[in-house]
C-alpha positions as CSV (number, residue, x, y, z in Angstrom):
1,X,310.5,-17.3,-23.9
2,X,310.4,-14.3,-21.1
3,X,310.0,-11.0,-22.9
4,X,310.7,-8.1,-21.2
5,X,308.2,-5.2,-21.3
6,X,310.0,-1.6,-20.5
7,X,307.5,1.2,-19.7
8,X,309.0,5.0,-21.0
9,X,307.9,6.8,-17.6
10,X,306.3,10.2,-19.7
11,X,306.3,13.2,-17.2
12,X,304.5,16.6,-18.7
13,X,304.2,20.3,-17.7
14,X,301.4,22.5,-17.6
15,X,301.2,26.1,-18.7
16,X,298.4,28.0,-17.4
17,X,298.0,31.6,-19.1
18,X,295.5,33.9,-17.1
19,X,295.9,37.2,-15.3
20,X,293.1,36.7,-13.6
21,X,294.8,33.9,-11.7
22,X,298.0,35.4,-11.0
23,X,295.8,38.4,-9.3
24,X,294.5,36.0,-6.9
25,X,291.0,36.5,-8.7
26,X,289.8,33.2,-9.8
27,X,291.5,29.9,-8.4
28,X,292.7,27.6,-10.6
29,X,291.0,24.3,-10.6
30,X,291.8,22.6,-13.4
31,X,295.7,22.1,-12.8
32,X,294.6,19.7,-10.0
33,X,291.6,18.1,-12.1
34,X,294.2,17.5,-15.5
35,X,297.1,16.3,-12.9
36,X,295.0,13.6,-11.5
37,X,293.3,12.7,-14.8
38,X,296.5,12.2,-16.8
39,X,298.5,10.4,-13.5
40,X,295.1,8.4,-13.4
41,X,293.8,7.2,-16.8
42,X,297.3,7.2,-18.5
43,X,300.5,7.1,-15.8
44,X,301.5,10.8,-17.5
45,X,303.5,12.1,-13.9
46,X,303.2,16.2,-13.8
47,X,306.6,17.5,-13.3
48,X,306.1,21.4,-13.0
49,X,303.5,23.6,-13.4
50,X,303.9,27.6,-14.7
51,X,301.1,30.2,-14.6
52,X,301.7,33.3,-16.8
53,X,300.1,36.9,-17.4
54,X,297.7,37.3,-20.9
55,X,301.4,38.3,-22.9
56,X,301.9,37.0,-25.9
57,X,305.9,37.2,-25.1
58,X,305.5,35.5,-21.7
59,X,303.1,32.8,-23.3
60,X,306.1,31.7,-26.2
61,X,309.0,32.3,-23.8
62,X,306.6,29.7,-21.2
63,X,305.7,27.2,-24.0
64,X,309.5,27.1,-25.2
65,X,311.0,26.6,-21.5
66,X,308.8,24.1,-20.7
67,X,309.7,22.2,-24.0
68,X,313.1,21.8,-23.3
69,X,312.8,20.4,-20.0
């Protein structure tokens, strides 16, 4: 008998929080470093990635978008 194996593709988000990388101060390098690692060692795709300001407001209102797309 053939069985039929269906892979779920899983996508994810990432939510960087930092003012110092929206003010051009420090670059961001571990968006590319977590992208690669998760598409590498477990076929998780990145869909979108959001950086936001040190605010606790902007934080939730990131976290919450992100979990309903």
């Amino acid at each position: 008998m053939n069985r039929i194996v269906q892979t779920k593709k899983i996508t994810a988000a990432i939510l960087v929080i930092g003012n110092e990388i929206l003010s051009g101060r420090t670059t961001d390098q571990n968006v590319s470093y977590l992208a690669s690692w998760l598409n590498n060692n477990l076929g998780i795709k990145i869909g979108e990635v959001r950086i936001v300001p040190d605010i606790e407001s902007k934080i939730i209102k990131g976290v919450l978008a992100l979990s309903k797309s």
